[in-house]
N, C-alpha and C positions, 0 to 999 in steps of 0.2 A: 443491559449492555448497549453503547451507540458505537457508530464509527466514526471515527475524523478518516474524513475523505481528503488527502490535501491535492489540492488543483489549482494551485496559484501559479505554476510556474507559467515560463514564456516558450518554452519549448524551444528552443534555437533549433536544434539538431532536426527540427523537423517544418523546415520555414517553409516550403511550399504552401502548407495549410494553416500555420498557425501564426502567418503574418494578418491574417484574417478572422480567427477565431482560436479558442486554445484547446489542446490539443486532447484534452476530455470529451470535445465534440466531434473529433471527428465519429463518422458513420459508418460503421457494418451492415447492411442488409439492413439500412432505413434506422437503425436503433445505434445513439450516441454510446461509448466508449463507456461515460460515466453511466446514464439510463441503463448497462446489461454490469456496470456495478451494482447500482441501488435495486437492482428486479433481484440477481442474486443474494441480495442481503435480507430482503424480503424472504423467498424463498427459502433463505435458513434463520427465519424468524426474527431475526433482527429488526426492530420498527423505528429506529431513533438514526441517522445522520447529519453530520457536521462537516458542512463540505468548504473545505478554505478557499476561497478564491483571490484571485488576486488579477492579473493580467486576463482582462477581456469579461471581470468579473460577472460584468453587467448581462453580458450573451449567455452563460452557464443557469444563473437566475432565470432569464427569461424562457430559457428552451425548457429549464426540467422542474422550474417552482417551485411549491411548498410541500409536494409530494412526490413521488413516484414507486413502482411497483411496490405498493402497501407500506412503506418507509416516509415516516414524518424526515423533512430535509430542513435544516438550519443556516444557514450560511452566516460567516465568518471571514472580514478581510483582513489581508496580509500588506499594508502598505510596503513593506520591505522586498513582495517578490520577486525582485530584479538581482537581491541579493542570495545567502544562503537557504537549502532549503528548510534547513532549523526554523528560520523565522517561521514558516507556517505551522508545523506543527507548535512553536510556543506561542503563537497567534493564538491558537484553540486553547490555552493552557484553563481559562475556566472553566472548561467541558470535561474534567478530568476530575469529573466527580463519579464515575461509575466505574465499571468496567469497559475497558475501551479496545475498538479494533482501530489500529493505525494501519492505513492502506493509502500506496499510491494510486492514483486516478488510471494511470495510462496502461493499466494490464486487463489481459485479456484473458477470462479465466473460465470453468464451471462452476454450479451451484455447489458441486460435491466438493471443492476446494475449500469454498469461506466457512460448508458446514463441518471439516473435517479440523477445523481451528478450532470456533461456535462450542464446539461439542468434545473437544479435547479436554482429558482430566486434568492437564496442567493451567495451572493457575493463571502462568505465565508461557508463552507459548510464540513460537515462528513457525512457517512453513517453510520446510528445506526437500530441494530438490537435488538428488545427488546424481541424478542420468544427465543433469546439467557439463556444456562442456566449458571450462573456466577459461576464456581468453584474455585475462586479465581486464576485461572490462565491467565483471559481472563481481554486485555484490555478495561475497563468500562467508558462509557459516562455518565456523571452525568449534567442533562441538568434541568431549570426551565426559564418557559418562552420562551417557543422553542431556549433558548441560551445553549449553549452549559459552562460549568462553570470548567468542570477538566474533566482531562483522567485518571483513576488508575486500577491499577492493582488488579482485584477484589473490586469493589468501592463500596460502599452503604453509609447511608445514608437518611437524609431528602430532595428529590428532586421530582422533579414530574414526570419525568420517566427517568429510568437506562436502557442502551441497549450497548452490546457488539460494541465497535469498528471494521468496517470490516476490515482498514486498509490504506483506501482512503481518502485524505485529497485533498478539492478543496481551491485553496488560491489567491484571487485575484491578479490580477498585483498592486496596488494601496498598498495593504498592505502587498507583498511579501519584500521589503526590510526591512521591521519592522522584519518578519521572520529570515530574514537574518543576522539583528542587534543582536538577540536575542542569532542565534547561531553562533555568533562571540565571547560577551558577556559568552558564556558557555565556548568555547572550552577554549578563554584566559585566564578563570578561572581553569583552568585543568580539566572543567568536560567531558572528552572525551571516558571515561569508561560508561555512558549511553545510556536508550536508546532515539531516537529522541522523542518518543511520551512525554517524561521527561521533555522537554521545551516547549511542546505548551501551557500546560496552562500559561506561562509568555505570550502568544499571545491571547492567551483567555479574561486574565485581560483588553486589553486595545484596542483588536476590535471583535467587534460582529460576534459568530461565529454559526450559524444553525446547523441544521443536518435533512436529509431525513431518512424514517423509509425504512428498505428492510425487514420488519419480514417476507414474503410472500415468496422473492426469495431465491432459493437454493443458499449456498454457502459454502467454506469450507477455513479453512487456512490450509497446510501442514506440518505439524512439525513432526510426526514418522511416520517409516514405516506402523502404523494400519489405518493411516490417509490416506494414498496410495491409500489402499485395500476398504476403507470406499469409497471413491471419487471415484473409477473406479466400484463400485456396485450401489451407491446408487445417487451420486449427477452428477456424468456427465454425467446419462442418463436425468437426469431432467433437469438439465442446456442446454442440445443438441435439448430434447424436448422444451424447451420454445424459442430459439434461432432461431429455425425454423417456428416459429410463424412470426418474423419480417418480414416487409413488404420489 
């Protein structure tokens, strides 16, 4: 199994810091954003990432190398990042030879999260959180039959339970080239101005896709600076406490 990390964006919504560096780097408690992704991906065994970069690529590179917490690191540019964020994940579209975790860069998460995917019997798998409150800004899982059936943006609905997408997409090696089809299928189409989540349901339709529930664990995604301030008070002492539970 590797992850594609994508971390090409420019992060607008978050210009105070990321007019400077992107937004993978900012710092919690001395440790970058992406470094407490890749230590977690280590910790649930994972040894292989693929991390897209694009805007500031060269600072990501230099801050976290050719490894980090026990995870061999790849890196992959996205000339296109200014555009959709499709293009990064079809940036990586060579790396979709194995089993793959797709993960956004800018969440803040615990070890028990990436390993409660890792370790999921479904083939094909998301993390849905349903203690999530949907302001219509949050990407929504709309699932019946523990299948998973669309991702939207602010979703509702007749479905039998809605829970916020963390971000985390597990995708078999068997059914990764269908992914792949899909987002060839898009870009030739000129759709390169979206975002990747915009084409999973065409993957949705045609292989069975799960989802584990996290309503329990702490997590956060970081998009403004109030989200910063939010996550160095309230969730990465909870995240640090339950981390240290592992055996």
């Amino acid at each position: 199994m590797k992850a594609i990390i994508l971390a090409a964006g420019v992060g607008k919504r978050f210009k105070e810091v990321t007019d400077y560096k992107p937004k993978c780097l900012v710092e919690l408690q001395g440790k970058t954003l992406l470094e407490r992704t890749l230590h977690a991906l280590g910790a649930a065994r994972v040894t292989k990432a693929v991390v897209v970069i694009g805007y500031r690529g060269a600072m990501i590179e230099q801050k976290v190398g050719s490894s980090c917490g026990g995870v061999q690191v790849k890196y992959v540019f996205n000339p296109g990042y200014e555009k959709g964020a499709i293009l990064s994940l079809w940036s990586a579209r060579e790396e979709f030879d194995d089993d793959l975790l797709i993960m956004d860069a800018d969440v803040l998460f615990p070890v028990a999260m990436i390993a409660r995917l890792v370790c999921s019997p479904k083939a094909n798998c998301l993390l849905l959180d349903a203690s999530a409150v949907n302001t219509g800004e949050e990407q929504m899982l709309l699932t019946r039959g523990g299948r998973v059936l669309d991702i939207v943006r602010g979703g509702s609905g007749n479905f039998d339970l809605i829970g916020e997408s963390v971000g985390f997409f597990k995708v078999s090696g068997a059914d990764a080239p269908l992914l792949r089809a899909i987002l060839d299928d898009c870009v030739a189409r000129g759709r390169d101005d979206i975002e990747h989540e915009e084409a999973f349901p065409l993957f949705f339709a045609q292989r069975a896709v799960g989802f584990e529930r996290v309503d329990e664990l702490p997590w956060m995604e970081i998009d403004f600076p109030a989200d910063l301030d939010r996550a160095a008070r309230e969730i990465l002492p909870r995240i640090m406490a339950l981390d240290q539970t592992l055996p």
